[in-house]
Backbone as CSV, one residue per row, in Angstrom:
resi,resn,N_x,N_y,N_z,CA_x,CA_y,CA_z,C_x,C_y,C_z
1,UNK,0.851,-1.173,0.000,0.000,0.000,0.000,0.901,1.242,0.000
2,UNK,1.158,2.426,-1.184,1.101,3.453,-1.147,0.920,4.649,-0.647
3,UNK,1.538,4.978,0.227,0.978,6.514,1.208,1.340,7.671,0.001
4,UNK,0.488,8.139,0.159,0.685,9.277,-0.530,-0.871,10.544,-0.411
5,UNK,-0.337,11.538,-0.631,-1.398,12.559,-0.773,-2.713,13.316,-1.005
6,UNK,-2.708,11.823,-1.933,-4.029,11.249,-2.198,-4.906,10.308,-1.700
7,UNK,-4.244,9.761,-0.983,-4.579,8.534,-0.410,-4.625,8.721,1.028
8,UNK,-3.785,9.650,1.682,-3.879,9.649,3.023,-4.799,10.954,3.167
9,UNK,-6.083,10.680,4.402,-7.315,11.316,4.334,-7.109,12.152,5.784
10,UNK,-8.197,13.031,5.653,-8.357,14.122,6.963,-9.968,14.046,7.438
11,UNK,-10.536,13.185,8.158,-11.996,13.520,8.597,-12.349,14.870,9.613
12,UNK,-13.272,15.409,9.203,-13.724,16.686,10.108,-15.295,16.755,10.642
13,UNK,-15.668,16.728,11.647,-16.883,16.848,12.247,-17.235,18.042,12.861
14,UNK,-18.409,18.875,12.104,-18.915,19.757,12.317,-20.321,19.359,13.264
15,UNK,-20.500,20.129,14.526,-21.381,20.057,14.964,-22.283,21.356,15.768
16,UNK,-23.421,21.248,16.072,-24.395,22.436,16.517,-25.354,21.627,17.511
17,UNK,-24.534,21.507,18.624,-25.687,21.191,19.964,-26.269,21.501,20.815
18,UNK,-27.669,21.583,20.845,-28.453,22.031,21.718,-27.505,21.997,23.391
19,UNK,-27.615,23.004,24.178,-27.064,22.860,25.580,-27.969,23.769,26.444
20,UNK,-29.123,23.838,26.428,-30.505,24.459,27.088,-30.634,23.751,28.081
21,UNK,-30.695,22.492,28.183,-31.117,22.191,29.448,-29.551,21.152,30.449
22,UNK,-29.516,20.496,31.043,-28.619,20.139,31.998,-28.017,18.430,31.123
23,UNK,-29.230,18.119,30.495,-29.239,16.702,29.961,-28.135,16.883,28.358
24,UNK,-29.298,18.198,27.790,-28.805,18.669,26.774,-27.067,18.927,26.858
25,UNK,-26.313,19.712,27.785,-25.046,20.133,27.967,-24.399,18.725,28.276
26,UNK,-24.614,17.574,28.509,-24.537,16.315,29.038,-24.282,15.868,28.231
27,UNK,-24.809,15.276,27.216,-24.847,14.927,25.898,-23.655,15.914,24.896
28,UNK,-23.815,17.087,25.238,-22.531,17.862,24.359,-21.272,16.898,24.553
29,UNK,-20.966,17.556,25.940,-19.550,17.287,26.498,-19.579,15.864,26.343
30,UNK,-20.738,14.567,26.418,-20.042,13.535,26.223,-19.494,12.978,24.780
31,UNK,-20.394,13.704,23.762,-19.634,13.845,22.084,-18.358,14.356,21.894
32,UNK,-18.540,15.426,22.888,-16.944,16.223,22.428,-15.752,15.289,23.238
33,UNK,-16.396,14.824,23.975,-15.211,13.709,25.038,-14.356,12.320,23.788
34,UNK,-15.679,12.155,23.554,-15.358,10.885,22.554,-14.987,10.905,21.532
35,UNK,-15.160,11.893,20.926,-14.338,12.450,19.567,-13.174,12.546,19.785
36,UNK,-12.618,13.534,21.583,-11.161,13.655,21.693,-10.553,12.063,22.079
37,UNK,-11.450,11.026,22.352,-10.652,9.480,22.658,-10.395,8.712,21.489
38,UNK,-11.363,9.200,20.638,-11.057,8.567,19.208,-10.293,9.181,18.414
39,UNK,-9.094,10.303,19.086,-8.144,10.610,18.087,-8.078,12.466,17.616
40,UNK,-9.773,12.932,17.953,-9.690,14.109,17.142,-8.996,15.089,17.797
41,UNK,-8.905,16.145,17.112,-8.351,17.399,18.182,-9.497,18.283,17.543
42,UNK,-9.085,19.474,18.499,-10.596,20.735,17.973,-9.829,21.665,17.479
43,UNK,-10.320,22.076,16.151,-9.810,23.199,15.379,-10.426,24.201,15.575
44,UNK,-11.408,24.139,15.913,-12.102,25.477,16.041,-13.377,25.060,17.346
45,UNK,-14.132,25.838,17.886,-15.195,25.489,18.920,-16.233,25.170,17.597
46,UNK,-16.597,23.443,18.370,-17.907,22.470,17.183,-16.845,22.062,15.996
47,UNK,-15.473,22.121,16.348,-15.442,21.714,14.870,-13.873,20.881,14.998
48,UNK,-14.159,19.434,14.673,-13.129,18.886,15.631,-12.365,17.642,14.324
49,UNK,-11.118,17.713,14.199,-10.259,17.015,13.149,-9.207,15.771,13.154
50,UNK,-9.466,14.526,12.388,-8.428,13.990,12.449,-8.185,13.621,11.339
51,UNK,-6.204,12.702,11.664,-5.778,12.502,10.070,-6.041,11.050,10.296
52,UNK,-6.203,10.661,9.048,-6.379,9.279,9.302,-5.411,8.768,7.604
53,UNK,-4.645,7.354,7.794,-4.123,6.981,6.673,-4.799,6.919,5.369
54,UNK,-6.248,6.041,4.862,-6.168,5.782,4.202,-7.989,5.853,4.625
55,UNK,-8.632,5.620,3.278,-10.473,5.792,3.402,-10.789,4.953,4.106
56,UNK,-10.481,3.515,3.916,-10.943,2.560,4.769,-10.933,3.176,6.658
57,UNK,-9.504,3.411,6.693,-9.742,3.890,8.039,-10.598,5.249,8.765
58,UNK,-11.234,5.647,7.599,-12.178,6.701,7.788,-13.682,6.332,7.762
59,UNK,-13.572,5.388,6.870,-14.701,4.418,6.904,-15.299,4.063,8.773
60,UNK,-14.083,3.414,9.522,-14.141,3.087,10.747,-14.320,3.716,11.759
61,UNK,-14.176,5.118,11.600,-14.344,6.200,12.372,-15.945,7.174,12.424
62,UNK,-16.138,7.200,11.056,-17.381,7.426,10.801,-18.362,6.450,11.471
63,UNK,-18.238,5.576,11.076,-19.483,3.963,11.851,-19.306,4.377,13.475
64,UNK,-18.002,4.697,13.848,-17.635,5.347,15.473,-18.956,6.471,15.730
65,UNK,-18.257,7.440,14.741,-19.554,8.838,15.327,-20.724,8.400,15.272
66,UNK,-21.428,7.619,14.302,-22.703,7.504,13.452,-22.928,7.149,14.989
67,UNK,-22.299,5.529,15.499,-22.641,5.411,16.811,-22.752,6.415,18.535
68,UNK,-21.856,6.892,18.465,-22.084,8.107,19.518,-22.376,9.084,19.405
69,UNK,-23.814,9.164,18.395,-24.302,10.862,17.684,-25.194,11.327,18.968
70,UNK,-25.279,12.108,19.716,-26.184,12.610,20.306,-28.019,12.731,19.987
71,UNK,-28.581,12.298,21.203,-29.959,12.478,20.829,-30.631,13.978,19.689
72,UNK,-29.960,14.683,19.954,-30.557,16.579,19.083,-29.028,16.975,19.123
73,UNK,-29.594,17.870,17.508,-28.295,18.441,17.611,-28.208,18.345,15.528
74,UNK,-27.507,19.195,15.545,-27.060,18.470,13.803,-25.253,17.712,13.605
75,UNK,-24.733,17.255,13.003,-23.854,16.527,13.011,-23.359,16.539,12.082
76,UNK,-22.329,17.276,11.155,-21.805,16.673,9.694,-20.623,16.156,9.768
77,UNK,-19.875,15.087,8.462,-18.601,14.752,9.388,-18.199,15.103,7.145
78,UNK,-17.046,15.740,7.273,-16.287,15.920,5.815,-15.496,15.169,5.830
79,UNK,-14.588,14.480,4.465,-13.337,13.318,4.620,-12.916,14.463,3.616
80,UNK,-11.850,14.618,3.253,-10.638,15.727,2.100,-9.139,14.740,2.520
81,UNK,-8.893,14.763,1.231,-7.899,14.454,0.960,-6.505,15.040,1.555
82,UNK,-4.956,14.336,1.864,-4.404,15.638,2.721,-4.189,16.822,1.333
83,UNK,-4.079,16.026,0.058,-3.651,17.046,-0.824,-4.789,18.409,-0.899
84,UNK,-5.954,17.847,-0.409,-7.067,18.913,-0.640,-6.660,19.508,0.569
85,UNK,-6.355,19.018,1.964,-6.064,19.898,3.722,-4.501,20.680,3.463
86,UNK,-3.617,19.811,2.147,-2.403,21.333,2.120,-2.876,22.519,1.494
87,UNK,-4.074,22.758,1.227,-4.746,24.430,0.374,-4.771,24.973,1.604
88,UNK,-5.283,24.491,3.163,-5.519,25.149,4.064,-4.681,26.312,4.408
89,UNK,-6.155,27.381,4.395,-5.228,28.611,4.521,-5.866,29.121,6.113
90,UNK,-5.291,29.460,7.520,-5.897,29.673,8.547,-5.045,31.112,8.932
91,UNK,-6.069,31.900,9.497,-6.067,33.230,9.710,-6.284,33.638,11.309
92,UNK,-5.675,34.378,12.108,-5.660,34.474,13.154,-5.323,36.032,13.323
93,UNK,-6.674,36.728,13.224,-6.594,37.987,13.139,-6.226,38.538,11.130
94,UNK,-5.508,39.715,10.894,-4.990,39.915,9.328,-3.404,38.741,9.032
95,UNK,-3.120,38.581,10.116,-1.672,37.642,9.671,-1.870,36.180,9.534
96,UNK,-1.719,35.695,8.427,-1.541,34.512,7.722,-0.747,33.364,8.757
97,UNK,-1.292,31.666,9.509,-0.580,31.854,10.037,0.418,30.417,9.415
98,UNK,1.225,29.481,9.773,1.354,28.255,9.001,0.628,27.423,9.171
99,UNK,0.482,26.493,8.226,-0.268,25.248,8.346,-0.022,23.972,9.840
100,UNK,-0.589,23.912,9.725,-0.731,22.816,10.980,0.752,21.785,10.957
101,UNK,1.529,21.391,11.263,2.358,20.469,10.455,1.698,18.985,10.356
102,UNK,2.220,18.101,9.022,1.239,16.508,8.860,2.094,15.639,9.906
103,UNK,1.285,15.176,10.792,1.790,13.767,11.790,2.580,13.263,10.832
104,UNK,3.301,12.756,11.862,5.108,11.925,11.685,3.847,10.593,10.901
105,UNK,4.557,9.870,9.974,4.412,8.310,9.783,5.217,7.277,10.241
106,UNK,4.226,6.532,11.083,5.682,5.559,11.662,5.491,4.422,10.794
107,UNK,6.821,3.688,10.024,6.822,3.211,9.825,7.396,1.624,10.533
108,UNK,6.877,0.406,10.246,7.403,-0.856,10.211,8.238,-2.014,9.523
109,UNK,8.341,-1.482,8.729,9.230,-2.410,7.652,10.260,-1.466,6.931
C-alpha cells in the first residue's frame, strides 16, 4: 500500500448542539469527550479534526460517530484528501498563520 497525498485522508466533524437544558449540555460534552478518545483534536469550537491513513480507516471512524451521535443536535462529518487539507489557509486575526504540520508516519518495515 502506497501513502501518498491522495490517499492519506483528513476527517472533520462539524457540529451544533443544543445545551438548554442540563441533559442537553450532558450529551454535548459527552460527544466532544469521545471524539477527543477517538483521536480528534478541535480546530475550532464544534469543529473537531483527524488525520487518518487511508479511506478505509475513515470508513471506521465514521461507523464510530454515526454510533455516539447525540440524541438533538445536527452533526456533519467531511473526509478531504491531505492534498485537498495542504490548500488550508488559517487566519488568526490579518496575519496569515502556518499550516498545521502533517503527523510523523511511523513506519514498520
Amino acid at each position: 500500500m502506497e501513502l501518498n497525498a491522495y490517499r492519506i485522508m483528513w476527517v472533520f466533524v462539524f457540529f451544533d448542539l443544543p445545551t438548554e437544558t442540563k441533559k442537553n449540555r450532558k450529551d454535548a460534552q459527552r460527544f466532544r469527550k469521545n471524539l477527543l478518545q477517538d483521536g480528534f483534536s478541535m480546530m475550532q469550537f464544534s469543529v473537531y479534526m483527524r488525520h487518518c491513513a487511508s479511506s478505509e480507516s475513515v470508513d471506521v471512524h465514521e461507523k464510530r460517530i454515526k454510533r455516539l451521535l447525540p440524541p438533538l443536535g445536527k452533526v456533519s462529518i467531511l473526509r478531504i484528501t491531505d492534498k485537498q487539507f495542504g490548500n488550508i489557509m488559517n487566519f488568526w486575526g490579518k496575519a496569515v498563520q502556518p499550516s498545521m504540520p502533517q503527523p510523523t508516519q511511523l513506519e514498520l518495515f
